[in-house]
C-alpha positions in Angstrom: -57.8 -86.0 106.2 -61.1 -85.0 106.7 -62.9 -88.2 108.9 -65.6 -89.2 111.4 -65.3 -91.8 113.9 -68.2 -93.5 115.8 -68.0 -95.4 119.1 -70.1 -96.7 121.9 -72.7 -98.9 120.6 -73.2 -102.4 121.8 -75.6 -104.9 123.6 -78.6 -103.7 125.5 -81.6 -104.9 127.3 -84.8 -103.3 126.8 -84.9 -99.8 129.2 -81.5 -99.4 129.1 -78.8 -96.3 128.0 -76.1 -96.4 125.8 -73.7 -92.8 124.6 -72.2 -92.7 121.7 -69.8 -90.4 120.1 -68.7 -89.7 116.8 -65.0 -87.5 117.1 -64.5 -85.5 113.8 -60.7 -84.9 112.9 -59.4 -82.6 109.7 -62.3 -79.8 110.2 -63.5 -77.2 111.9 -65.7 -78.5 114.2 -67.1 -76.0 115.8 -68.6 -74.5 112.3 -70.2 -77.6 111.5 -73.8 -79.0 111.5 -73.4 -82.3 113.4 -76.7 -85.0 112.8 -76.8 -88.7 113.7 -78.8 -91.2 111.3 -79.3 -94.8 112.1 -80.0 -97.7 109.8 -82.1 -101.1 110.9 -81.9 -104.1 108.4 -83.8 -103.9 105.6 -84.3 -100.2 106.3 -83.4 -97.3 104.8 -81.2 -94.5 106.7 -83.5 -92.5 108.5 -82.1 -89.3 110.7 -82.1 -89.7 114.4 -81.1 -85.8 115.7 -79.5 -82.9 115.0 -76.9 -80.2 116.9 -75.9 -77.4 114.6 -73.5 -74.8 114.4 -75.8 -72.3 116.1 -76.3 -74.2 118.8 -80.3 -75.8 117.5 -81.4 -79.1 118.1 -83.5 -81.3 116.1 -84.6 -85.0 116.6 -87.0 -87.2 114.8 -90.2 -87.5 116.7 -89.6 -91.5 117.5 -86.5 -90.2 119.6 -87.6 -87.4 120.7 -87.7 -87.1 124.8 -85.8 -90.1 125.0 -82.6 -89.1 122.9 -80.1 -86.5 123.9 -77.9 -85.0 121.4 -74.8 -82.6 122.9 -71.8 -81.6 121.2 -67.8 -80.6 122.6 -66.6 -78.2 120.5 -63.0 -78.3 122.5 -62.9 -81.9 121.8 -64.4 -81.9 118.2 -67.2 -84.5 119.3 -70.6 -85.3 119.1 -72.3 -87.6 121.1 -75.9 -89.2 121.2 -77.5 -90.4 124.3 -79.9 -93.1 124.1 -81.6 -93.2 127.0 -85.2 -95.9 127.7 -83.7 -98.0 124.7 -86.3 -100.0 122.5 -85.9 -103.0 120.3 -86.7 -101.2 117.5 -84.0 -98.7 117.8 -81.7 -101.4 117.0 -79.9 -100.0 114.2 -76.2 -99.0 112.7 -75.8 -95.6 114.0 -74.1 -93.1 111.8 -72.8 -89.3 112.5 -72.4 -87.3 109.1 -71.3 -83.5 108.4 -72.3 -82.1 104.8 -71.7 -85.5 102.1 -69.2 -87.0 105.2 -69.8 -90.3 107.0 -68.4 -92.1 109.8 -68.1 -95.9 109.3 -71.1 -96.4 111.7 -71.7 -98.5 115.2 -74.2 -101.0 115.6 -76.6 -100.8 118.3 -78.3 -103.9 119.9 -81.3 -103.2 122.1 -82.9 -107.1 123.1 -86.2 -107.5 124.5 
């Protein structure tokens, strides 16, 4: 069974760091394009970064230099490291392969 699972998110002040990951079971990691989106209320889904199989990066510009995306092919993971958190990237964050979700973790970031 092909399946994503997020973890990681939480509480947060303002400034602060939170990692999560996202392990991926029932494929082949390694040959997959790995991206994290996020969803605020009353937003829609919006993508947060990218790690792909050929080993580019991509991040949306209102993460960018403060978001770290890195991948462990040995352990099938991705993980997404929020770094200088701001109340506005309070969100449910989501990792997705191709049409495949993870259930999501919600991320809290207080001012």
């Amino acid at each position: 069974q092909v399946q994503l699972v997020e973890s990681g998110g939480g509480l947060v002040q303002s400034g602060g760091s939170l990692r999560l990951s996202c392990a991926a079971s029932g494929m082949i990691f390694r040959l997959a394009t790995m991206n994290w989106h996020r969803q605020a209320p009353g937003k829609e889904r919006e993508f947060v970064a990218r790690s792909t199989e050929y080993g580019d990066i991509y991040y949306a510009g209102s993460v960018k230099g403060r978001f770290t995306i890195s991948r462990d092919n040995a352990k099938n993971t991705v993980y997404l490291q929020m770094n200088s958190l701001k109340p506005e990237d309070t969100a449910v964050y989501y990792c997705n392969t191709k049409n495949l979700w993870g259930q999501g973790t919600q991320v809290t970031v207080s001012s």
